[in-house]
Backbone bond lengths (Angstrom), bond angles and torsions (degrees), N, CA, C in turn:
res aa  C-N    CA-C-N  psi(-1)  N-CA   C-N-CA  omega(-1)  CA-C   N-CA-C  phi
1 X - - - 1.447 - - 1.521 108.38 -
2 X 1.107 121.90 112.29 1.696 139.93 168.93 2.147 96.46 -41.69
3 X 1.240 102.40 147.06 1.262 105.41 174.38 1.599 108.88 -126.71
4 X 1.207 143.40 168.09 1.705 114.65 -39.57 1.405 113.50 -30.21
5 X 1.748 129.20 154.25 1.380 100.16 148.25 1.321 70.55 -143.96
6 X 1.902 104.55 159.87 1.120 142.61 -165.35 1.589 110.97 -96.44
7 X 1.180 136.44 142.27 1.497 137.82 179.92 1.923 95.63 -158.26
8 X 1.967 78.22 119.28 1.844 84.50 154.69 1.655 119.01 -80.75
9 X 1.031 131.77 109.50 1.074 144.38 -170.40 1.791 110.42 -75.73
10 X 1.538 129.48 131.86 0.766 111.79 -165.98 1.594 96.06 -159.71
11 X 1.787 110.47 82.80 1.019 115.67 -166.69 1.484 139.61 -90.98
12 X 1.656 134.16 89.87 1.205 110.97 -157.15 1.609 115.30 -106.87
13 X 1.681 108.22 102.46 1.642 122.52 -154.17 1.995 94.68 -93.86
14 X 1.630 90.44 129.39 1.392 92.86 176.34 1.661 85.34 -128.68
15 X 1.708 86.55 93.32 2.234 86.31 164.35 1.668 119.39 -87.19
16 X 1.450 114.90 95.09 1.413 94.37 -177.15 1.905 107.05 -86.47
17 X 0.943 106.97 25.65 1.399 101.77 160.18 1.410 141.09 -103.12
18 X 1.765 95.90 -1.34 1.451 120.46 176.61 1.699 106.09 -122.92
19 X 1.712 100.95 -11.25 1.414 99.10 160.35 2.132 95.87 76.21
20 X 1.387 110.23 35.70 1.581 109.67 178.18 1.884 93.92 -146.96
21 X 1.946 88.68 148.05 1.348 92.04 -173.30 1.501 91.23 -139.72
22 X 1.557 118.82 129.00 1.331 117.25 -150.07 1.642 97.10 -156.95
23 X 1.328 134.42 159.53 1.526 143.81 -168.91 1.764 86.11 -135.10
24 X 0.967 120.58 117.27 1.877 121.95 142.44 1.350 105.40 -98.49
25 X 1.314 93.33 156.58 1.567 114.23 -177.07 2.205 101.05 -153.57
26 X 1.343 85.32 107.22 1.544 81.74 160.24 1.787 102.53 -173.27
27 X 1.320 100.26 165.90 1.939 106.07 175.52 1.355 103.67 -72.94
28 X 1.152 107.75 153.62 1.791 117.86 175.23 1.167 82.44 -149.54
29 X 2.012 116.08 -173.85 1.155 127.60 -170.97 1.545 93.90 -179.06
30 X 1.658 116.12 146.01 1.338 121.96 -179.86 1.228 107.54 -92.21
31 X 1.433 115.68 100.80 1.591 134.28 163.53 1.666 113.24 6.98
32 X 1.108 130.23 151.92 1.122 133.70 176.28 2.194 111.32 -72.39
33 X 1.321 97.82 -47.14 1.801 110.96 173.62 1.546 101.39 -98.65
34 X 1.744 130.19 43.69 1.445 112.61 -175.91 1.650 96.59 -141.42
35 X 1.484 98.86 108.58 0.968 97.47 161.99 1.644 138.03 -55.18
36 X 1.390 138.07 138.08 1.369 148.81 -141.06 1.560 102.29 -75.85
37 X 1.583 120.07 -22.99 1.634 130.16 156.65 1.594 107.70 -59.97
38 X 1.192 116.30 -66.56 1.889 131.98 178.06 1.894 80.31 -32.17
39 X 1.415 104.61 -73.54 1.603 102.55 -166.95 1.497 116.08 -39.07
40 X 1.290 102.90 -76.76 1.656 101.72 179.39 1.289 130.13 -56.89
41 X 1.609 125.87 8.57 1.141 126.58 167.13 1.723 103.39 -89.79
42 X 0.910 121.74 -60.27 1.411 139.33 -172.05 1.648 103.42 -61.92
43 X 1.281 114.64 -20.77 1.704 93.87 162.56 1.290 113.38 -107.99
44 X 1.469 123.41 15.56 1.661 137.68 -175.21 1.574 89.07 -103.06
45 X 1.641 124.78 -47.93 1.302 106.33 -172.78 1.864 96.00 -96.03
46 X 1.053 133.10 8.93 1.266 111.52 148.46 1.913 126.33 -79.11
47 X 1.056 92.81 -31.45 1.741 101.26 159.18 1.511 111.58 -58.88
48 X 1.291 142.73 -58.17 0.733 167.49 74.20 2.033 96.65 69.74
49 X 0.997 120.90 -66.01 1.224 141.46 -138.36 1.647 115.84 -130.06
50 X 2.106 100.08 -22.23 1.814 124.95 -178.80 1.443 91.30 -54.82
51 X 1.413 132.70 -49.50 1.485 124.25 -162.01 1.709 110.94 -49.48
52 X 1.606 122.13 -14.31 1.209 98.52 175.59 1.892 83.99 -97.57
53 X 1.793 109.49 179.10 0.965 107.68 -138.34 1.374 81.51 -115.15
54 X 2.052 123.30 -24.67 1.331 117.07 179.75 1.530 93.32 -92.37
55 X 1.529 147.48 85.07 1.251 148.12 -163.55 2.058 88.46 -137.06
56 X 1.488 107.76 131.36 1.600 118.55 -170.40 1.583 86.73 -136.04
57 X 1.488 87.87 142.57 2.075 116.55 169.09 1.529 95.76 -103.54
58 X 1.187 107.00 125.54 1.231 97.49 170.67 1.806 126.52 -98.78
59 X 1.577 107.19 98.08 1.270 110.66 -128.54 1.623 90.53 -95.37
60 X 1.157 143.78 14.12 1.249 130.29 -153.53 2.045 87.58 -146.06
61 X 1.462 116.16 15.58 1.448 108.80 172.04 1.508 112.33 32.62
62 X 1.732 104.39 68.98 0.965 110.04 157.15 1.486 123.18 -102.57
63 X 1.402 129.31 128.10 1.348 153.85 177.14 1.507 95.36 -8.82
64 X 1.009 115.16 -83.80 1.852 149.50 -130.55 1.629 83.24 -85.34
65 X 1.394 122.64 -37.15 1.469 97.21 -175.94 1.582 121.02 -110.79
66 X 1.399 97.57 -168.67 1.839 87.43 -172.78 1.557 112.03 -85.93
67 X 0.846 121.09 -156.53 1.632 134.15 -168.86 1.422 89.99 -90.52
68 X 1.475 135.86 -53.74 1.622 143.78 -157.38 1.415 85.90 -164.48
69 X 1.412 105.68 149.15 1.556 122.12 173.56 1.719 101.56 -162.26
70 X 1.286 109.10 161.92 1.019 112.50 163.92 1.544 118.11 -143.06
71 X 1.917 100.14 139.68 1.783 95.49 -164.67 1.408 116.39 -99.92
72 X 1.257 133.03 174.16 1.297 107.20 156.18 1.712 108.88 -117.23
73 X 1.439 124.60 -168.14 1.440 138.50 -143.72 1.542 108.11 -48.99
74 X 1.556 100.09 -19.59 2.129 103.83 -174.23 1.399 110.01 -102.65
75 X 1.844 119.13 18.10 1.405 135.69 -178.84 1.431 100.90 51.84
76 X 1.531 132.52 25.00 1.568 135.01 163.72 1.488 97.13 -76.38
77 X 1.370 111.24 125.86 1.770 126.99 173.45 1.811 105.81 -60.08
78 X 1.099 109.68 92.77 1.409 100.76 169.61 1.514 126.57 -91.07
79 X 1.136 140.76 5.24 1.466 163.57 -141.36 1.907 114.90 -172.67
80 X 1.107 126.45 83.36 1.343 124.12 -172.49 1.327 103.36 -111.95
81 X 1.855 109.07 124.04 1.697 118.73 176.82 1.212 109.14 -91.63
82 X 1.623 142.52 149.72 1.118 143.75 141.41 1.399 114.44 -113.72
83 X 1.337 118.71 151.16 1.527 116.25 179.21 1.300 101.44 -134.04
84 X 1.589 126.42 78.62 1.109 136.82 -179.06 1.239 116.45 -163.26
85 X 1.189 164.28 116.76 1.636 138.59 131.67 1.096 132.49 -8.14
86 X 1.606 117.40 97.18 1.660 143.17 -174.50 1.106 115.50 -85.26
87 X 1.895 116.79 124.36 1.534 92.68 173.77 1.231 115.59 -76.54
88 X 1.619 117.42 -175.50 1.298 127.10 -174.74 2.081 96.98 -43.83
89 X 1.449 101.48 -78.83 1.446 106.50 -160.17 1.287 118.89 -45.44
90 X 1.301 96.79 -20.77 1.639 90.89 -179.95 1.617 107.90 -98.65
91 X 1.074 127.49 -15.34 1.810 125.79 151.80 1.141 108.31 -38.80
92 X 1.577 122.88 -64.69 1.074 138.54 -157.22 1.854 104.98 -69.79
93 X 0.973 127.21 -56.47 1.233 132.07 157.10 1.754 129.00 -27.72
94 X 1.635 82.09 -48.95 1.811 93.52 176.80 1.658 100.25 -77.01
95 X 0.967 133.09 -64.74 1.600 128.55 172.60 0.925 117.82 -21.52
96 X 1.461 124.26 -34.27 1.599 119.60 -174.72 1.627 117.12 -94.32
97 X 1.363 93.00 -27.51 1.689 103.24 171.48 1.888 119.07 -80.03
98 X 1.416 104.58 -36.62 1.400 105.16 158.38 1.663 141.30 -104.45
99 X 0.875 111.00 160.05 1.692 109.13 179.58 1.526 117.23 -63.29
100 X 1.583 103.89 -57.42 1.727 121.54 157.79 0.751 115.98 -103.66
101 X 1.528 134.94 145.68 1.355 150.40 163.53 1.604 103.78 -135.77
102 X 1.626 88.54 123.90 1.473 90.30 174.32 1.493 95.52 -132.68
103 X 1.681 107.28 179.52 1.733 112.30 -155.87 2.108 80.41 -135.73
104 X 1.525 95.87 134.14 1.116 84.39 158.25 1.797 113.00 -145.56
105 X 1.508 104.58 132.96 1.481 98.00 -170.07 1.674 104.88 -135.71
106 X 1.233 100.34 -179.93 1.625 126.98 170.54 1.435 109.34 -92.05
107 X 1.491 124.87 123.73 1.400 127.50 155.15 1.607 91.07 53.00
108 X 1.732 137.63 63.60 0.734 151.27 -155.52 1.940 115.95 -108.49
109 X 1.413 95.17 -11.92 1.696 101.97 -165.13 1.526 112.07 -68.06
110 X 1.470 98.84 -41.22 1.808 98.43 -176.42 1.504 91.76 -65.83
111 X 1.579 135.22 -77.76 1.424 114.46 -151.21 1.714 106.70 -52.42
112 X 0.846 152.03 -6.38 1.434 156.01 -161.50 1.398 103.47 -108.45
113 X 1.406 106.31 -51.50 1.897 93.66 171.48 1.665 129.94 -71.66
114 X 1.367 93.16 -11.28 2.105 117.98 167.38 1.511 105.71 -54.40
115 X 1.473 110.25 -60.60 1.692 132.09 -168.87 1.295 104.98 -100.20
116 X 1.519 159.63 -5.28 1.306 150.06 -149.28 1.308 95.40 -90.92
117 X 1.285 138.48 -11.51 1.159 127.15 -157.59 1.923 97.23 -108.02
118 X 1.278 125.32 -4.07 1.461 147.38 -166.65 1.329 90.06 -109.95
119 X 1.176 136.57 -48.50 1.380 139.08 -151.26 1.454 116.98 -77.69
120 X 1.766 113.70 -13.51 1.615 98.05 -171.62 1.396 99.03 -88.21
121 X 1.085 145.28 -26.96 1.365 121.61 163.38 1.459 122.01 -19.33
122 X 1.187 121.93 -34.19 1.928 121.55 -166.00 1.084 95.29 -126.43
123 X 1.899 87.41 110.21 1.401 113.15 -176.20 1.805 125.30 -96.01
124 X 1.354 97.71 9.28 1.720 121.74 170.90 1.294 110.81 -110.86
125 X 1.529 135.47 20.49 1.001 127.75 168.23 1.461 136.36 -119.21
126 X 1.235 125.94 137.68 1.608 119.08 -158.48 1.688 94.26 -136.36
127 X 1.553 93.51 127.67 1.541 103.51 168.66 1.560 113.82 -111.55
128 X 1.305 120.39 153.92 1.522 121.67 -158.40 1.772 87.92 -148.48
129 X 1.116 105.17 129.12 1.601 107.73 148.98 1.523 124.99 -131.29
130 X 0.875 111.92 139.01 1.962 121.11 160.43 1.598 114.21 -92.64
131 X 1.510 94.10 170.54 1.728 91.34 -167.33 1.696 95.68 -96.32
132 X 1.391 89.75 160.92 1.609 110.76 175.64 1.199 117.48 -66.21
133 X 1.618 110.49 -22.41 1.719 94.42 174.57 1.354 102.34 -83.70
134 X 1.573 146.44 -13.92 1.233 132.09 171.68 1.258 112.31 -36.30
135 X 1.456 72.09 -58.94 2.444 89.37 -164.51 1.482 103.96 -46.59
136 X 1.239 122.14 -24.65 1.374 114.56 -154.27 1.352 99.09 -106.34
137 X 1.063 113.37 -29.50 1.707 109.27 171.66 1.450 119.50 -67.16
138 X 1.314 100.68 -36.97 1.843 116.03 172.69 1.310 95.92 -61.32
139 X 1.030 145.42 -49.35 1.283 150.13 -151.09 1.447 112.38 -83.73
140 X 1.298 131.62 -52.87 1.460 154.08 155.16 1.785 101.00 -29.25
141 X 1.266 117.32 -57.95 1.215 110.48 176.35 1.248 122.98 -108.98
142 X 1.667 124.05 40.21 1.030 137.00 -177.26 1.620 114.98 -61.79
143 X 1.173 141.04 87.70 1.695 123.39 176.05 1.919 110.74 -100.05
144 X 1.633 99.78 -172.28 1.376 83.72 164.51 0.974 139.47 -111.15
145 X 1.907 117.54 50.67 0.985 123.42 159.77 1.638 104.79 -123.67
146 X 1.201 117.27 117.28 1.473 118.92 164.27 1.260 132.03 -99.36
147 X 1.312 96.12 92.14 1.288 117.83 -149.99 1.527 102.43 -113.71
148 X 1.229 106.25 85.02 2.010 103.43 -151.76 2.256 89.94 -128.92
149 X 1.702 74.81 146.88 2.051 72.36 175.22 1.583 83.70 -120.14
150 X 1.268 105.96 122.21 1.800 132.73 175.47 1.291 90.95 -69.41
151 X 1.583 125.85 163.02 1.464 152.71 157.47 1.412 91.93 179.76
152 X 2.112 76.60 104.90 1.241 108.05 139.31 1.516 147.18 -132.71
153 X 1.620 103.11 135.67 1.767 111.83 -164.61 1.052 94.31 -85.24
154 X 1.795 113.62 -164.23 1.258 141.77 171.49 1.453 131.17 -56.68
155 X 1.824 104.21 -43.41 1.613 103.39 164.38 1.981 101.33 -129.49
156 X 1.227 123.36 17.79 1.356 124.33 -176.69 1.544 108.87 -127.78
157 X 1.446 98.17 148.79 1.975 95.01 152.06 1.241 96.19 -158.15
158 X 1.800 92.52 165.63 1.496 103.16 -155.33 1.871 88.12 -137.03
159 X 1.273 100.12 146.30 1.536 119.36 165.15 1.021 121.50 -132.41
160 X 1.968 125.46 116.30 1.453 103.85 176.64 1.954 85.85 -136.38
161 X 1.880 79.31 161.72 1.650 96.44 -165.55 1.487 93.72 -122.12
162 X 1.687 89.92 -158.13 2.039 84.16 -169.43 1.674 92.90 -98.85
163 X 1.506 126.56 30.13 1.234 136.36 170.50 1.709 111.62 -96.03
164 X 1.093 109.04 -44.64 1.408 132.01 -144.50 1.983 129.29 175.08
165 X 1.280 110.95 171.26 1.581 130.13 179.04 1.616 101.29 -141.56
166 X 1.795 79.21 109.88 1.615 80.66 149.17 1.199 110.87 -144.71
167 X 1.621 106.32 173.99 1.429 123.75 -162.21 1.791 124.80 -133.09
168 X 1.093 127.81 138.72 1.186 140.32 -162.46 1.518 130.67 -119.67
169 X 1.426 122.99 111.31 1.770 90.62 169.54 1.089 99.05 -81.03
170 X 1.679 97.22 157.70 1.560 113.98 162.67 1.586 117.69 -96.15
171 X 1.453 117.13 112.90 1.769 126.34 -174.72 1.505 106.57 -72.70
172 X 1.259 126.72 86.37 1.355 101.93 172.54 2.193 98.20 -80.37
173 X 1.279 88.69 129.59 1.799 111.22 -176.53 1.680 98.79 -88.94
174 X 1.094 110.31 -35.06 1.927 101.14 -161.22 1.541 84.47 -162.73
């Protein structure tokens, strides 16, 4: 897949674990330095995260902010997503600058069982992983219309398109 590439996004999220049923609709595009995994995590934990209503993609890979965050009424980030593997110092850093910090990865257990033992100090932070064959199935039938109906439960979520359904547990690690 050539990069940038462009996708009308066309999201219809039924979270029954937050108890909200909601359609997004907007353009996104896979970063120029972002790999097409980086992508599909960050619009899985923006689904993920759409049930609040001030919830931002951060679509233009800017440095300074998170992957998805959500603010409340004084545009202060109270909820900050990453979809990467963080080192320690910089966890520790983000904890202090945000209210939430959550971690979101692929096949996530080994790097987490390396650091878990560093990690209970930070008591605002939540790590989540999905499996790698998700990503890759999302990915396999990636076009440019993403046109996906989300369901998400308590420890699963599911995405199916006019390709296919697939399905995920969700690891909460920490």
């Amino acid at each position: 897949m050539s990069k940038p590439f462009v996708f009308k996004a066309r999201l219809r999220v039924a979270d029954l674990f937050h108890h909200a049923n909601h359609l997004e609709v907007f353009t996104t595009a896979i970063n120029k330095r972002e790999s097409v995994e980086h992508f599909l995590l960050r619009m899985i934990g923006y689904c993920a995260l759409s049930f609040n209503k001030r919830t931002f993609l951060n679509q233009k890979n800017e440095k300074q902010l998170p992957d998805v965050w959500c603010e409340d009424e004084n545009s202060h980030i109270t909820l900050a997503l990453y979809v990467s593997e963080i080192e320690l110092d910089e966890i520790s850093r983000l904890t202090k600058l945000f209210d939430k910090l959550v971690i979101l990865l692929t096949d996530g257990e080994n790097w987490f069982n390396e650091i878990a033992h560093q990690l209970v100090q930070f008591t605002n932070l939540s790590i989540f992983s999905v499996s790698r064959e998700f990503i890759e199935q999302l990915e396999t039938n990636l076009t440019n219309s993403l046109h996906w109906d989300i369901l998400i439960e308590q420890n699963s979520m599911s995405v199916s398109d006019k390709s296919g359904y697939y399905q995920t547990e969700v690891k909460q690690l920490c």
